[in-house]
N, C-alpha and C positions, 0 to 999 in steps of 0.2 A: 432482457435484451443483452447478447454480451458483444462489447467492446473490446478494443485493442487502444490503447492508449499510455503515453507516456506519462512517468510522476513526474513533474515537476520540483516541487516541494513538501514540509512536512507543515500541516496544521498545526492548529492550538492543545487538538487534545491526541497529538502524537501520530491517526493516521494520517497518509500520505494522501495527495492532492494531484489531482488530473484534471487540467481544465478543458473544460468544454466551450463552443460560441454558446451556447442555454446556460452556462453554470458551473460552477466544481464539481465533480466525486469525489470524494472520498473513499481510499482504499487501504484497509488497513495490512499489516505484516508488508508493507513494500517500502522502498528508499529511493528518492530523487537519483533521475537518471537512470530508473528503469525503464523496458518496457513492459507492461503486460496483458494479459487478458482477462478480462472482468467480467461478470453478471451483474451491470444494472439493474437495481430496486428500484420501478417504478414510480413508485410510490412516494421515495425519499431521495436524497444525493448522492446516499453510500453506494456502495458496491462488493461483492465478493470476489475475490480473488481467485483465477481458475488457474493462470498460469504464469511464471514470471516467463518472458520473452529471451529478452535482455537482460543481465544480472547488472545494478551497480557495482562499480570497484570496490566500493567502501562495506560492502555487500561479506559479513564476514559467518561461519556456523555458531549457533546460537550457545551460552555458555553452559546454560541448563534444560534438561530435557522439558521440566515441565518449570513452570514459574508461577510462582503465590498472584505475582500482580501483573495486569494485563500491560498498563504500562511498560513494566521491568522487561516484558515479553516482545513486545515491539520493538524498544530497543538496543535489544542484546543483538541484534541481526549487525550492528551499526557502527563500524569504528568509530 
């Protein structure tokens, strides 16, 4: 199912957070005060990420092409 929905915030383990009246998503590579559009997993809370809408400010290009750790890769996006 995809969604249009704003991040609000960032989770425990780095992705970002779109709440819903049912629940949080979870969506990773985004930053509070986005908006974007999502493919909700059924099945679970996450989500993928189809399109950023809305860029945040703090929304900056990533330092390195590719990144050893998935963390480091999240949030290199991030002032």
């Amino acid at each position: 199912m995809e969604l249009e929905v704003e991040i609000t915030r960032l989770g425990a383990q780095g992705d970002a957070v779109a709440e819903r009246p049912d629940g949080p998503i979870f969506v990773p590579f985004t930053l509070p005060g986005e908006r974007v559009r999502v493919a909700v997993d059924p099945k679970s809370d996450h989500a993928t990420l189809l399109d950023v809408l809305e860029q945040s400010a703090e929304r900056v290009a990533p330092v390195a092409r590719i990144s050893a750790c998935a963390a480091a890769a999240r949030s290199s996006t991030w002032r």
